[in-house]
C-alpha positions as CSV (number, residue, x, y, z in Angstrom):
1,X,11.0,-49.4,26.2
2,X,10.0,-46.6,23.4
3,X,12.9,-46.8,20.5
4,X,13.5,-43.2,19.2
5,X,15.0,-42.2,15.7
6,X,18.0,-39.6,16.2
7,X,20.5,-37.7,13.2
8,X,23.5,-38.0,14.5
9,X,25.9,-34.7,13.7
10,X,29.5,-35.7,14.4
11,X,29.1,-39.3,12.3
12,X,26.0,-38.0,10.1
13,X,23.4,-40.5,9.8
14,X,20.7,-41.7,11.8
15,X,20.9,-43.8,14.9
16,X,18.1,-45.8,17.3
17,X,18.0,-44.9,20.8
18,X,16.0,-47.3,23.9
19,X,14.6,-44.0,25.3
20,X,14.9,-46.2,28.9
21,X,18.8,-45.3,28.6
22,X,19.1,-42.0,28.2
23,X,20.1,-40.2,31.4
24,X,19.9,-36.5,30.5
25,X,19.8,-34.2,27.7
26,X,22.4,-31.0,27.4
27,X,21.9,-27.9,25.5
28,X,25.4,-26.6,24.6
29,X,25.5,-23.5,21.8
30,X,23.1,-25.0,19.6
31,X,24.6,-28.5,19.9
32,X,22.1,-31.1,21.7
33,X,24.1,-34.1,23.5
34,X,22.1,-36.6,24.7
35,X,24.2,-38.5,27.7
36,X,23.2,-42.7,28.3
37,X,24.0,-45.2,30.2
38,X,27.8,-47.2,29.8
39,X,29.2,-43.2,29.2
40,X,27.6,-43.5,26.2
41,X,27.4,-39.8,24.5
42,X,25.4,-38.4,21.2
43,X,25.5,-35.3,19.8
44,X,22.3,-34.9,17.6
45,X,20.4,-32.3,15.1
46,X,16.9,-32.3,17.1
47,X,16.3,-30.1,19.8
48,X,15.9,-31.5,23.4
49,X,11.7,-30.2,23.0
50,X,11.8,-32.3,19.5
51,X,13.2,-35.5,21.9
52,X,10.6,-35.2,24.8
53,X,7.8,-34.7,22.6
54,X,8.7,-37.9,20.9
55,X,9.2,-39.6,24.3
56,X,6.1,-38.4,25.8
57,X,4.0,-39.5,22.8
58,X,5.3,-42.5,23.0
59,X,4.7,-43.7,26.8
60,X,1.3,-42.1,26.7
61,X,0.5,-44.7,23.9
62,X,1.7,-46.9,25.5
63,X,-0.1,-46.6,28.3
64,X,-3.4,-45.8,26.8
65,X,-3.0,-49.1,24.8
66,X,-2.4,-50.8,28.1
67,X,-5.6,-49.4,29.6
68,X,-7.9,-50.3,26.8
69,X,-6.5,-54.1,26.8
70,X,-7.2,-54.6,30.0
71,X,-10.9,-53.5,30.0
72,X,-9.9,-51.0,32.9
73,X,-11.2,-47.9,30.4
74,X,-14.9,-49.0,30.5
75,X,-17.2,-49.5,33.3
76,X,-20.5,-51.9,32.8
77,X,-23.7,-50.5,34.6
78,X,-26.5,-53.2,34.0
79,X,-26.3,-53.6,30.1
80,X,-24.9,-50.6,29.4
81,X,-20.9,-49.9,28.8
82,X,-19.8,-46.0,29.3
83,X,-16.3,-45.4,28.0
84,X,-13.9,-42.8,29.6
């Protein structure tokens, strides 16, 4: 449940988004609205590839971190570990 940092336009200021609620993203003339669950609607200064980025980079760490506490990123052959 990745937590993104938005600018709000219409209120100013900065607001925290769970990334797990947004629903989609709308380009409209230069405005970016980002659309969540319970009808909830933002209208934002970042552009929609400024959002995903963000989103991506954030499950893929999340993920990767997941991996290498589990031990599932290394592989033991006799006494010697190879790394992925």
């Amino acid at each position: 449940m990745p937590l993104i940092k938005l600018n709000r336009i219409n209120k100013g200021g900065e607001i925290v988004v769970n990334s797990e609620h947004i629903l989609f993203i709308e380009i409209e003339s230069r405005t970016t609205t980002v659309h969540m669950t319970e009808g909830l609607l933002f209208s934002v200064e970042e552009p929609v590839s400024a959002i995903s980025d963000r989103i991506e980079t954030m499950e893929t760490d999340r993920i990767k971190h997941a991996i290498q506490r589990s031990g599932l990123g290394t592989q033991t052959l006799g006494t010697e570990v190879l790394k992925h």
